[in-house]
C-alpha positions in Angstrom: 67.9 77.7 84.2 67.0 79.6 81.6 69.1 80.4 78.5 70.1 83.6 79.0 71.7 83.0 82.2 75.1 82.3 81.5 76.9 79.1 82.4 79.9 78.5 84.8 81.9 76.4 83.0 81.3 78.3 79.5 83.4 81.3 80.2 86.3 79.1 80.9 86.0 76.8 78.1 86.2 79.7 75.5 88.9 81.2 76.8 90.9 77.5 76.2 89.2 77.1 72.9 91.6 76.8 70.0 89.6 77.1 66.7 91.8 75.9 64.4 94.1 72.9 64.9 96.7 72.0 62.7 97.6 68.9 61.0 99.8 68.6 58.4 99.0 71.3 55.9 95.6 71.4 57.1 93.4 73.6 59.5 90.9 71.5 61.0 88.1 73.1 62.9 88.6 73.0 66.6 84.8 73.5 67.6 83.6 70.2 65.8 84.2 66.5 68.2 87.7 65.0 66.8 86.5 62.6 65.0 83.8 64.6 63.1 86.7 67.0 62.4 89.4 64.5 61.7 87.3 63.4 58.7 87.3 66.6 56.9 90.7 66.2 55.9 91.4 64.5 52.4 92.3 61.1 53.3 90.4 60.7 56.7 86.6 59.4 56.7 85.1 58.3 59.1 86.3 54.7 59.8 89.5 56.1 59.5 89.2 58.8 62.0 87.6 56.4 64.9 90.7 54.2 64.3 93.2 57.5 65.0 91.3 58.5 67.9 91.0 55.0 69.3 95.2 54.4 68.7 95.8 58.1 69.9 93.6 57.2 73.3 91.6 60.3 72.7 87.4 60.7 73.4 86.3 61.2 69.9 82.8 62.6 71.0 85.4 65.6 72.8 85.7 69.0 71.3 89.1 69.1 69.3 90.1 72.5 70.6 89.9 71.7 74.2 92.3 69.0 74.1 95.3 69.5 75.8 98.4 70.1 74.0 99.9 66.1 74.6 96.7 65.1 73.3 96.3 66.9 69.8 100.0 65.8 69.9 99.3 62.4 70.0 96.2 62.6 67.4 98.6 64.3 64.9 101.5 61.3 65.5 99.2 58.8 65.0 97.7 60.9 61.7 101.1 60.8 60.1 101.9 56.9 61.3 99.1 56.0 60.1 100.4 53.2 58.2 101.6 51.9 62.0 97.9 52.0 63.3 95.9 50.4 60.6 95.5 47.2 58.7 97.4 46.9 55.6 93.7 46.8 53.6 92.9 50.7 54.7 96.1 52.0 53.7 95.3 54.6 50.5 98.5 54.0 48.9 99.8 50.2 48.8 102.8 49.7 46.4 103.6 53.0 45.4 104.3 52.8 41.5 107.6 54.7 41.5 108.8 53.9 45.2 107.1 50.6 45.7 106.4 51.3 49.5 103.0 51.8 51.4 101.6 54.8 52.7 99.1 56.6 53.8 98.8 60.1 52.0 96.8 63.0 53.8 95.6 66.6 52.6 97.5 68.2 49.4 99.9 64.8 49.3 97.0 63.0 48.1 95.8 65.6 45.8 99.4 66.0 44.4 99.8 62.1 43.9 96.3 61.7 42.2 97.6 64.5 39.9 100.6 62.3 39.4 98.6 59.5 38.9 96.5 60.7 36.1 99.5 62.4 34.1 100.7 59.2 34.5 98.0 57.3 32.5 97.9 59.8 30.2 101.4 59.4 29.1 101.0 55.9 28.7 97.7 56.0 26.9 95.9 53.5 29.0 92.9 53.1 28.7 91.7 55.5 31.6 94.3 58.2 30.6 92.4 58.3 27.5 89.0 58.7 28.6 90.6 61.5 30.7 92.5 63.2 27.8 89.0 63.6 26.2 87.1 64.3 29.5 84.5 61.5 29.5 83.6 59.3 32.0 86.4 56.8 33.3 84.7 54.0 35.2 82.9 52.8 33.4 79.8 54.8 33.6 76.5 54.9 30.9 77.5 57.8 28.5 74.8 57.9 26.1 72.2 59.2 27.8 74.0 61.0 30.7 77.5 63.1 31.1 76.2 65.3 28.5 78.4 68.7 28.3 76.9 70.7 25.5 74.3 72.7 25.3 70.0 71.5 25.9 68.7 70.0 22.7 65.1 69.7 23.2 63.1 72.2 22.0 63.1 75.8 23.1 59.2 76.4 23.4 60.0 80.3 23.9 62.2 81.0 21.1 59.0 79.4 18.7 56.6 81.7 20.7 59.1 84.3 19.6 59.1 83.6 16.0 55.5 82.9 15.7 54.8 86.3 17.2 57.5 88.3 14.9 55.9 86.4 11.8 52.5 87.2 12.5 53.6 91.0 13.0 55.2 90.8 9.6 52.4 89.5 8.3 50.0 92.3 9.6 52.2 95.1 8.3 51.6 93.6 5.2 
């Protein structure tokens, strides 16, 4: 078979294809397996995805847009219980500060509540929220030799040439 002979079963398959899927607030991309898919969404790697498609009884080496509808049903109720289907250890959000309970945040939820977060230790002056206020490095990372934001200061060989050259020109007119 050679490749420019077109399949059988390709026609058919594209015309099922859905190329976007929808979780959430997210648009996952239907032509990747589900679980390679699954785990670009904020919130999902890759242990984490396995663990949805195992609970949701879904092949996670399929294509996400061929699944039927009951399945990408089941994928997204399991993505949302989440906190149902996994050990208490891989939830991302045990003991909620203000509401105390544990979930597991997805997409712009978890953006929005590490926004919260932050503000959060800000107000309070922590210790963290300080090294954010001032933008430096907040776990404890080596700052005095990396993390440096202004500009190069070693020497700008160039800007010598430069000068050398417009000296000696001065000097020649003279």
């Amino acid at each position: 078979m050679s490749a420019e002979e077109p399949q059988d079963d390709a026609p058919e398959e594209e015309e099922n294809l859905r190329y976007f899927v929808r979780i959430g607030q997210t648009d996952l991309d239907g032509t990747k397996s589900v679980e390679r898919s699954l785990s670009d969404m904020k919130g999902i790697g890759k242990r984490t995805a396995r663990i949805v498609t195992d609970a949701a009884g879904v092949d996670r080496t399929a294509t996400f847009g061929l699944l039927d509808e009951d399945e990408i049903d089941s994928v997204v109720d399991v993505v949302e219980n989440f906190t149902d289907h996994a050990p208490e250890w891989m939830i991302n959000r045990r003991d909620d500060f203000y509401s105390g309970e544990t979930t597991h945040k997805t997409g712009s939820d978890l953006e929005e509540k590490r926004r919260h977060d932050i503000n959060r230790m800000k107000m309070i002056s922590s210790y963290k929220g300080v090294r954010h206020k001032r933008g430096q490095k907040v776990r404890g990372q080596r700052t005095k030799s990396t993390g440096r934001t202004e500009g190069t200061i070693g020497v700008n060989v160039e800007a010598i040439k430069e000068e050398q050259a417009a000296e000696e020109a001065a000097e020649g007119d003279e």
